[in-house]
C-alpha positions as protocol buffer text, in pm:
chain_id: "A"
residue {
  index: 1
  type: UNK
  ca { x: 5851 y: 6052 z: 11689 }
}
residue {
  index: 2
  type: UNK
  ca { x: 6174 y: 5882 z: 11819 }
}
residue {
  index: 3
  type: UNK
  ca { x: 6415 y: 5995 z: 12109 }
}
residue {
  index: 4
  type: UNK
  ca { x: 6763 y: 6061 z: 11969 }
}
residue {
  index: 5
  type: UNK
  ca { x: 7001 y: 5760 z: 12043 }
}
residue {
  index: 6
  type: UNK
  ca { x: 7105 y: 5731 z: 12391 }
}
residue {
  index: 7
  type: UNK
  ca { x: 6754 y: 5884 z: 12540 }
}
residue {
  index: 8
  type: UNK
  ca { x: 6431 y: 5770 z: 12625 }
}
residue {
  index: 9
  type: UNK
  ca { x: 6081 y: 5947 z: 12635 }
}
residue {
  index: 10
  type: UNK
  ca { x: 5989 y: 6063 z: 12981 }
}
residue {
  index: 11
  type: UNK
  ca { x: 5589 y: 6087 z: 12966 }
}
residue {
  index: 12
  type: UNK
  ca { x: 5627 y: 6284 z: 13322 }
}
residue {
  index: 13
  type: UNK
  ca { x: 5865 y: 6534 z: 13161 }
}
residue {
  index: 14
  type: UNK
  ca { x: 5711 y: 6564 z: 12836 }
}
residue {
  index: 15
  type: UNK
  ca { x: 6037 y: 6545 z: 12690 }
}
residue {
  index: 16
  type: UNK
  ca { x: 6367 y: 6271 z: 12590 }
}
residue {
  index: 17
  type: UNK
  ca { x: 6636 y: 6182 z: 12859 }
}
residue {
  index: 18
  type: UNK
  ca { x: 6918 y: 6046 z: 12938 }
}
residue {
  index: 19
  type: UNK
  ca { x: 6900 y: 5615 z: 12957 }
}
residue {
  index: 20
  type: UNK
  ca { x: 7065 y: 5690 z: 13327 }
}
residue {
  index: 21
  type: UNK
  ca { x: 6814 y: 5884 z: 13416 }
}
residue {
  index: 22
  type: UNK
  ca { x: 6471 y: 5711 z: 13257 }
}
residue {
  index: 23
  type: UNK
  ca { x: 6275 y: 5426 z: 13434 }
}
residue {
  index: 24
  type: UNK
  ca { x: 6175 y: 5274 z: 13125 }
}
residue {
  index: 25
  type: UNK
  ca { x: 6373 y: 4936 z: 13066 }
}
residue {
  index: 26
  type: UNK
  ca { x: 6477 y: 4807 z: 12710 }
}
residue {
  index: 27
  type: UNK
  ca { x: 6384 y: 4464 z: 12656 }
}
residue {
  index: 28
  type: UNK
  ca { x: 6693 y: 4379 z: 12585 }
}
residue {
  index: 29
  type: UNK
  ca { x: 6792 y: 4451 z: 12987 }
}
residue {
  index: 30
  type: UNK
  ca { x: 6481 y: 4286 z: 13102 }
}
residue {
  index: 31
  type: UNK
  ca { x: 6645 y: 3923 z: 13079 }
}
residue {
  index: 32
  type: UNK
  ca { x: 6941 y: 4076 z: 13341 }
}
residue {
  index: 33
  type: UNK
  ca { x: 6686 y: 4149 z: 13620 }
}
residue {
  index: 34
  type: UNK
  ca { x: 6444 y: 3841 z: 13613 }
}
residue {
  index: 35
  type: UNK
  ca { x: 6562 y: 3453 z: 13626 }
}
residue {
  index: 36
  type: UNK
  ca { x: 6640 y: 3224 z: 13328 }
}
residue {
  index: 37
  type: UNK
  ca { x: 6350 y: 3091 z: 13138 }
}
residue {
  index: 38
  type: UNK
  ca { x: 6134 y: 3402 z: 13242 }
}
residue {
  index: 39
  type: UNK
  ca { x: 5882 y: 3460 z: 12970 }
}
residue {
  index: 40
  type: UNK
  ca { x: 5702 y: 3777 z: 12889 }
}
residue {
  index: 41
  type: UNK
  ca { x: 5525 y: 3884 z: 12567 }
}
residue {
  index: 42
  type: UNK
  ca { x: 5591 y: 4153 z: 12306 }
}
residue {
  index: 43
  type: UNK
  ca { x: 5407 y: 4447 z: 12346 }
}
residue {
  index: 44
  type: UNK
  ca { x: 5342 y: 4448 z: 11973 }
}
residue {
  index: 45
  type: UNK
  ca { x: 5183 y: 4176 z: 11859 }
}
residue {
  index: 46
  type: UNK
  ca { x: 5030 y: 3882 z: 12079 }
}
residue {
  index: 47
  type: UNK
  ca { x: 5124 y: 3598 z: 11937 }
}
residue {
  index: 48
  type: UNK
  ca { x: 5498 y: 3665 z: 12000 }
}
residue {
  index: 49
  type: UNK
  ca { x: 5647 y: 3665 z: 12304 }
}
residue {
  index: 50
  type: UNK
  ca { x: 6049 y: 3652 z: 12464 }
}
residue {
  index: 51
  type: UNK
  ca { x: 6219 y: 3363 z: 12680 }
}
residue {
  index: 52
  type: UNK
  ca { x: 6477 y: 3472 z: 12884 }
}
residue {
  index: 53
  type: UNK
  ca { x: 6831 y: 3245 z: 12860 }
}
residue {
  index: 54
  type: UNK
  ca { x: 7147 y: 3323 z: 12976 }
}
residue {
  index: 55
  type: UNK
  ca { x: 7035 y: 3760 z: 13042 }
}
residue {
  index: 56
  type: UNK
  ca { x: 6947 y: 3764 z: 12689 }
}
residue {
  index: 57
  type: UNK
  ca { x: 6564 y: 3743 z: 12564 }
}
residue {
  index: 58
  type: UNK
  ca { x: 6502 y: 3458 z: 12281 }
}
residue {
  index: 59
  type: UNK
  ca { x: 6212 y: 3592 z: 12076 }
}
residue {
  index: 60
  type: UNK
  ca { x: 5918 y: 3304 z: 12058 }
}
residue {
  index: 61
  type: UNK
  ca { x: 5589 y: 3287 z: 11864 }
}
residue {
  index: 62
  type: UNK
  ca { x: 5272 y: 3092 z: 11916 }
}
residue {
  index: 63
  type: UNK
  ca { x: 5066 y: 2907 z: 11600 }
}
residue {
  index: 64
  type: UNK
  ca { x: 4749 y: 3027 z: 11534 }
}
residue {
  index: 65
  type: UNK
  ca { x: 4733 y: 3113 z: 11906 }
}
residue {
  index: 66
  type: UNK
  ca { x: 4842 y: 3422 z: 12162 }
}
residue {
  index: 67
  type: UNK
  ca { x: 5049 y: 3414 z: 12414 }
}
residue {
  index: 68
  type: UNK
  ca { x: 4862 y: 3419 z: 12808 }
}
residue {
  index: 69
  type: UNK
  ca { x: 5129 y: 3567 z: 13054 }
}
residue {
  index: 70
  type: UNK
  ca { x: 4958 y: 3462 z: 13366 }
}
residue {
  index: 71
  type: UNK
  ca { x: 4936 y: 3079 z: 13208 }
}
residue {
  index: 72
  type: UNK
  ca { x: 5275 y: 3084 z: 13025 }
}
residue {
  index: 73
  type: UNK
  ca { x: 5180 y: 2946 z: 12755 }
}
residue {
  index: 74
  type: UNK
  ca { x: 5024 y: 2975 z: 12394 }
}
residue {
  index: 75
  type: UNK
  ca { x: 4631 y: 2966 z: 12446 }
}
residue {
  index: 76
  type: UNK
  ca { x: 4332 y: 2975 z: 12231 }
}
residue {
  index: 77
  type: UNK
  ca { x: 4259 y: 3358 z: 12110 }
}
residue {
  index: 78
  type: UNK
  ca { x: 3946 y: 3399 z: 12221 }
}
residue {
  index: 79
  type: UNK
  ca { x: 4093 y: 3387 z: 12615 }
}
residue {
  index: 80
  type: UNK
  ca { x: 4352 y: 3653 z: 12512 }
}
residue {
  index: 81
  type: UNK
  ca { x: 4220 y: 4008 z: 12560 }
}
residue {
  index: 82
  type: UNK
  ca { x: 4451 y: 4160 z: 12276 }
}
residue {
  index: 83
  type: UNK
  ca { x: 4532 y: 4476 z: 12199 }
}
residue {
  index: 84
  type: UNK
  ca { x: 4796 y: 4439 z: 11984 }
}
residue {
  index: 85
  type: UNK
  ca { x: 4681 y: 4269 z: 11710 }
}
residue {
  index: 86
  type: UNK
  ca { x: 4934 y: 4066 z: 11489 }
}
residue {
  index: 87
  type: UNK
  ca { x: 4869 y: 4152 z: 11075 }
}
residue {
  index: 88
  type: UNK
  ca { x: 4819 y: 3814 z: 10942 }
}
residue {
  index: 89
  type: UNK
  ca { x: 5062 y: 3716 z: 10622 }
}
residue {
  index: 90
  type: UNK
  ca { x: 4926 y: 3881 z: 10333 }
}
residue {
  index: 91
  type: UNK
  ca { x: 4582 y: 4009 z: 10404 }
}
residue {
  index: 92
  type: UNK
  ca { x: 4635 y: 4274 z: 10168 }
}
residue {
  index: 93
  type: UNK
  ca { x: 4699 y: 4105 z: 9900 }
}
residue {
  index: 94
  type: UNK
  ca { x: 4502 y: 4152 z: 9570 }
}
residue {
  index: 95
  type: UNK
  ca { x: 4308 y: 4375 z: 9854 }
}
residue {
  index: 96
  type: UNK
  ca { x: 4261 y: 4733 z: 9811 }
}
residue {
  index: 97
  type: UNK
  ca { x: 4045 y: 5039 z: 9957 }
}
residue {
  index: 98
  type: UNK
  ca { x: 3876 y: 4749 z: 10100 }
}
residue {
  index: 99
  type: UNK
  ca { x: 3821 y: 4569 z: 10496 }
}
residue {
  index: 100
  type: UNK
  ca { x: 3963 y: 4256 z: 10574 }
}
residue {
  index: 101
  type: UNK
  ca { x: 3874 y: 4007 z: 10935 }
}
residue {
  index: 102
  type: UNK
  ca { x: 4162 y: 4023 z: 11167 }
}
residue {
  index: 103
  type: UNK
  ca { x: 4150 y: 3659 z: 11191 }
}
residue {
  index: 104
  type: UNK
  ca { x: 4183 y: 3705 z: 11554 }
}
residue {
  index: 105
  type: UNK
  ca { x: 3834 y: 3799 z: 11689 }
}
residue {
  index: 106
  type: UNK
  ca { x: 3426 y: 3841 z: 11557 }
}
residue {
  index: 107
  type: UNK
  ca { x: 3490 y: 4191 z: 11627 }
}
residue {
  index: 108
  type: UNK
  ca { x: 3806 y: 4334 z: 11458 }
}
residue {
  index: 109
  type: UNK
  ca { x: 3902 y: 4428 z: 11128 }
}
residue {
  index: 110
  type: UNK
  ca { x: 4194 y: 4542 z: 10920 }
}
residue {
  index: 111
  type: UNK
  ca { x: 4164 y: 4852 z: 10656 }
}
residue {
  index: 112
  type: UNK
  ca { x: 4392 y: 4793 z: 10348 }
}
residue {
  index: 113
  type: UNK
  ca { x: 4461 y: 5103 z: 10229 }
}
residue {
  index: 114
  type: UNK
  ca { x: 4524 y: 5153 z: 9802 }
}
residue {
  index: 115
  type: UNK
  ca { x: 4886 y: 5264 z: 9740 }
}
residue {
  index: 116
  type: UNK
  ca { x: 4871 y: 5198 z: 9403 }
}
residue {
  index: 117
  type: UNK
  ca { x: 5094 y: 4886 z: 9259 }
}
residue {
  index: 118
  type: UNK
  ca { x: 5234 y: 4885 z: 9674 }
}
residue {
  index: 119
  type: UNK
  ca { x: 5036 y: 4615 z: 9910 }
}
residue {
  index: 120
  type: UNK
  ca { x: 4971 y: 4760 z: 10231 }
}
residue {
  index: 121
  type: UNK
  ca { x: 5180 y: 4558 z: 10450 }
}
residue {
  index: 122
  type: UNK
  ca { x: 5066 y: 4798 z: 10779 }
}
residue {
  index: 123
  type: UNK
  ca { x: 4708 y: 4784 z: 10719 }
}
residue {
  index: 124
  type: UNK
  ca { x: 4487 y: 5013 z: 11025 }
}
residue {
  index: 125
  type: UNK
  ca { x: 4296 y: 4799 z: 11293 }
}
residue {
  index: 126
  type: UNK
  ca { x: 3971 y: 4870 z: 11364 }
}
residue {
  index: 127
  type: UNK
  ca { x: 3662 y: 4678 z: 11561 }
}
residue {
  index: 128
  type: UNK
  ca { x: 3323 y: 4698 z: 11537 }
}
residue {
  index: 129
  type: UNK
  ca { x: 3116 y: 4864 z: 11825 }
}
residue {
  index: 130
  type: UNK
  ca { x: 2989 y: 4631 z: 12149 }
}
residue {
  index: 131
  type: UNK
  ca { x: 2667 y: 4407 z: 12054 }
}
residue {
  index: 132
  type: UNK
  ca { x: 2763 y: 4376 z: 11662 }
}
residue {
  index: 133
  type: UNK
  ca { x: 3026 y: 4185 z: 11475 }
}
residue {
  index: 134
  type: UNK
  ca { x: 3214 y: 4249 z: 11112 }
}
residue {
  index: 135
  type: UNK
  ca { x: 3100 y: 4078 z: 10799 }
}
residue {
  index: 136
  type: UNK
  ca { x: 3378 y: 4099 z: 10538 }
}
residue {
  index: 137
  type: UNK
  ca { x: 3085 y: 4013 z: 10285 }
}
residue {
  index: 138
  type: UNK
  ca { x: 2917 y: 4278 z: 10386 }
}
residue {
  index: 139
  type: UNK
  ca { x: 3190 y: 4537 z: 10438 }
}
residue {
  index: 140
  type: UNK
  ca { x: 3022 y: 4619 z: 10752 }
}
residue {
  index: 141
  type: UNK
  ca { x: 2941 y: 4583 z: 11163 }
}
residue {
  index: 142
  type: UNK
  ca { x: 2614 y: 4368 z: 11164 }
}
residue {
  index: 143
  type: UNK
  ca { x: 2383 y: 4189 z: 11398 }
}
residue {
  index: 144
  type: UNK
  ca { x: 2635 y: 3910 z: 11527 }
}
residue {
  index: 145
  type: UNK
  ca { x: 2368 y: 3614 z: 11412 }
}
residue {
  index: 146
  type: UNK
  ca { x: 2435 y: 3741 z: 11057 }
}
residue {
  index: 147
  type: UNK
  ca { x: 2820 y: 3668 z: 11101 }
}
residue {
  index: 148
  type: UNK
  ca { x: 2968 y: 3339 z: 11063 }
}
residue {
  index: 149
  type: UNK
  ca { x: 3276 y: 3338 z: 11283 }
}
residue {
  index: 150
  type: UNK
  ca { x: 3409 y: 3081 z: 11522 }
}
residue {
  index: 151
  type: UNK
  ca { x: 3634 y: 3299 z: 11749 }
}
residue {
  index: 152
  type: UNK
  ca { x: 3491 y: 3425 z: 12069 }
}
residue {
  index: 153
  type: UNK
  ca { x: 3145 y: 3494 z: 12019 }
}
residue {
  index: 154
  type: UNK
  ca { x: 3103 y: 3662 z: 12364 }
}
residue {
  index: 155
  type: UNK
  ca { x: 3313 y: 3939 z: 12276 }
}
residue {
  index: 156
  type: UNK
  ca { x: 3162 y: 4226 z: 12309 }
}
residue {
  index: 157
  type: UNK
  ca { x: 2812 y: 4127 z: 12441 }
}
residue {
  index: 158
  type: UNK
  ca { x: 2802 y: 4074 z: 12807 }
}
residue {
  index: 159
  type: UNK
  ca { x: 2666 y: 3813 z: 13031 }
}
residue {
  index: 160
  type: UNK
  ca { x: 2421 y: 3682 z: 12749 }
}
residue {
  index: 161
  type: UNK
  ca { x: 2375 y: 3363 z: 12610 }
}
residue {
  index: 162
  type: UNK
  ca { x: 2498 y: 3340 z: 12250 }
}
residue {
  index: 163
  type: UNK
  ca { x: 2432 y: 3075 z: 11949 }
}
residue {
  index: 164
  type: UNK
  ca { x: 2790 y: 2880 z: 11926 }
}
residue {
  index: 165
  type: UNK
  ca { x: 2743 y: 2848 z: 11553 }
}
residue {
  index: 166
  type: UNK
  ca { x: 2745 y: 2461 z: 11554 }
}
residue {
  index: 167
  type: UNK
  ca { x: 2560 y: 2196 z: 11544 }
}
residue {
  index: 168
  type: UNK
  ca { x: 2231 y: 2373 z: 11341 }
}
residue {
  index: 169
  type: UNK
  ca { x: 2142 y: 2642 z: 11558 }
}
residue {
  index: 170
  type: UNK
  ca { x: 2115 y: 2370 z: 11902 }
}
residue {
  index: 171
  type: UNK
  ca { x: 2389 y: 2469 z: 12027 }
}
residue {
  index: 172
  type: UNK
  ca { x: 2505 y: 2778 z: 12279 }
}
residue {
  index: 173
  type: UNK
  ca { x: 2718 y: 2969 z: 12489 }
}
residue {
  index: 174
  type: UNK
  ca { x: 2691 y: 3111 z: 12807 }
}
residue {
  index: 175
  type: UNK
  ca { x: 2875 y: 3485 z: 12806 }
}
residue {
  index: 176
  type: UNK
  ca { x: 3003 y: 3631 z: 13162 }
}
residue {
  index: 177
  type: UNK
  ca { x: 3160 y: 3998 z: 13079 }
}
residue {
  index: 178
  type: UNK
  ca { x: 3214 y: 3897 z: 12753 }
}
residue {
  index: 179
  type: UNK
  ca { x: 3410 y: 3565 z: 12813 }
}
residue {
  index: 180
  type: UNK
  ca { x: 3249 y: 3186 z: 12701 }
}
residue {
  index: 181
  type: UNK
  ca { x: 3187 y: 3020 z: 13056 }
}
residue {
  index: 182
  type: UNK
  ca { x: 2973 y: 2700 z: 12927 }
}
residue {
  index: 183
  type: UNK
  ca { x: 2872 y: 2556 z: 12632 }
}
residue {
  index: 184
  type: UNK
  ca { x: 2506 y: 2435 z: 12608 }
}
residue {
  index: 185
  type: UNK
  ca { x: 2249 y: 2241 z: 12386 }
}
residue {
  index: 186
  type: UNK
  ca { x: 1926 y: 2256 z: 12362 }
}
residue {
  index: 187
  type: UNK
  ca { x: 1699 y: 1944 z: 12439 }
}
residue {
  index: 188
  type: UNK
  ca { x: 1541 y: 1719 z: 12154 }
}
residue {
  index: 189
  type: UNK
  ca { x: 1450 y: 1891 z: 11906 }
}
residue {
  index: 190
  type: UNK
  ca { x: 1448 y: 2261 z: 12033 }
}
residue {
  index: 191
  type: UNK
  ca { x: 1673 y: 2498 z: 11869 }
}
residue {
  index: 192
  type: UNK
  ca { x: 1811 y: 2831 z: 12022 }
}
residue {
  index: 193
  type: UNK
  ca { x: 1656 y: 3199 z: 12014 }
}
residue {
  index: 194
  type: UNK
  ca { x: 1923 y: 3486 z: 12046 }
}
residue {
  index: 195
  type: UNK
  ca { x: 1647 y: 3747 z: 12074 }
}
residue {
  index: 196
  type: UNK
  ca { x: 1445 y: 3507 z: 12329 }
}
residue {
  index: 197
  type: UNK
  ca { x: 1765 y: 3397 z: 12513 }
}
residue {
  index: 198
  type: UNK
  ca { x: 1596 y: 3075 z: 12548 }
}
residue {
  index: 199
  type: UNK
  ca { x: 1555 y: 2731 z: 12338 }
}
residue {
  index: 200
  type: UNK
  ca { x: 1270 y: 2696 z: 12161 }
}
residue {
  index: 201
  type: UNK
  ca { x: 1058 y: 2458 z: 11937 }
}
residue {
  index: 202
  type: UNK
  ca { x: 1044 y: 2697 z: 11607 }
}
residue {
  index: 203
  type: UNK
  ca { x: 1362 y: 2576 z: 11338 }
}
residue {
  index: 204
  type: UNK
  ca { x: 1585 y: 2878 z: 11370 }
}
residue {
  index: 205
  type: UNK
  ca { x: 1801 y: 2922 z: 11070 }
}
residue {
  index: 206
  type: UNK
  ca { x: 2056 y: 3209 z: 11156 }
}
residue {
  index: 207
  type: UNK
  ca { x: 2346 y: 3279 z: 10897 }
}
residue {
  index: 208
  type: UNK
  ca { x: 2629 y: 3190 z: 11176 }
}
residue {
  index: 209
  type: UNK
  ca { x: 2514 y: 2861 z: 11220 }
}
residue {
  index: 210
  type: UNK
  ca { x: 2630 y: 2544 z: 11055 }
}
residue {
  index: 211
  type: UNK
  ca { x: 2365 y: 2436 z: 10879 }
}
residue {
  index: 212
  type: UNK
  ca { x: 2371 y: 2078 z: 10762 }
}
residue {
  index: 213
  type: UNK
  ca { x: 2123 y: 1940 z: 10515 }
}
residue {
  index: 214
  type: UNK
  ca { x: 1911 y: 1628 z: 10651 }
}
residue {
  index: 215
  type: UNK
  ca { x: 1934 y: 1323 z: 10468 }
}
């Protein structure tokens, strides 16, 4: 619940004080402590983040990116460890009782709840346990070669090696704590074996590669 105007929430205290008296800083002050052109991101969703210009903040937004404070910049989501996941425009719509892929990650998932004639515009986050991904076919967490996804495909699984999803099966990725460190290919005519974590000369056909028909 919210502080009455005027007070913050002291987690120490267990109870709302005085502004004078709390060390928790609106972001509206930030921009009068830090130099011009600072940049920090919104707590609440990261894609967005603020600019600081003239002690004011100037709210910003990546495109189909988040925002990486120690780089400064808009980055690829899959080197953003987010959590504070932005609800993509519309999910919900036409969508009900049902999940929907956060468009974000392999992992997460949004829950649009039925309210009747009402989209859900605050639909409930969710992600799927370490060492699976979600299938919004399947309405489920599944084995992550069943999953067709081309965000980070490390998440969640360690220092493996993972199939990238391109190039029919060849290709991989090598996983360090769940981050993509290289990208590999197998020689010839060898294709890659998540189970055997190796290449190997039997045609793999796993349902999260691109699979392109030989002509």
């Amino acid at each position: 619940g919210p502080c009455p105007t005027g007070m913050h929430f002291d987690e120490k205290l267990q109870m709302c004080v005085y502004t004078k008296t709390s060390s928790c800083v609106d972001v509206s002050s930030i921009c009068e402590l830090v130099p011009d052109k600072t940049k920090f991101r919104n707590e609440k969703d990261c894609a967005k983040y603020y600019e600081c210009s003239k002690n004011l903040p100037s709210a910003k937004s990546c495109t189909k990116q988040f925002y990486d404070v120690q780089a400064e910049k808009c980055v690829d989501k899959s080197l953003v460890v987010c959590n504070a996941h932005p609800i993509p425009d519309k999910i919900c719509n036409k969508v009900k009782n049902a999940y929907k892929a956060d468009e974000a990650t392999c992992r997460g998932y949004f829950y649009c709840r039925d309210l009747g004639i009402v989209e859900d515009l605050e639909p409930i986050w969710g992600q799927c346990p370490e060492g699976t991904f979600f299938s919004e076919a399947k309405q489920a967490c599944v084995n992550p070669i069943d999953v067709k996804c081309d965000y980070n495909r490390c998440d969640g699984r360690g220092n493996l090696m993972v199939t990238s999803g391109k190039n029919n099966c060849h290709n991989y990725v090598i996983c360090k704590d769940g981050a993509p460190v290289e990208d590999k290919e197998c020689i010839r005519d060898y294709f890659f074996d998540e189970k055997y974590q190796a290449c190997v000369p039997d045609i793999i056909y796993y349902e999260c590669c691109d699979i392109k028909e030989k002509k």
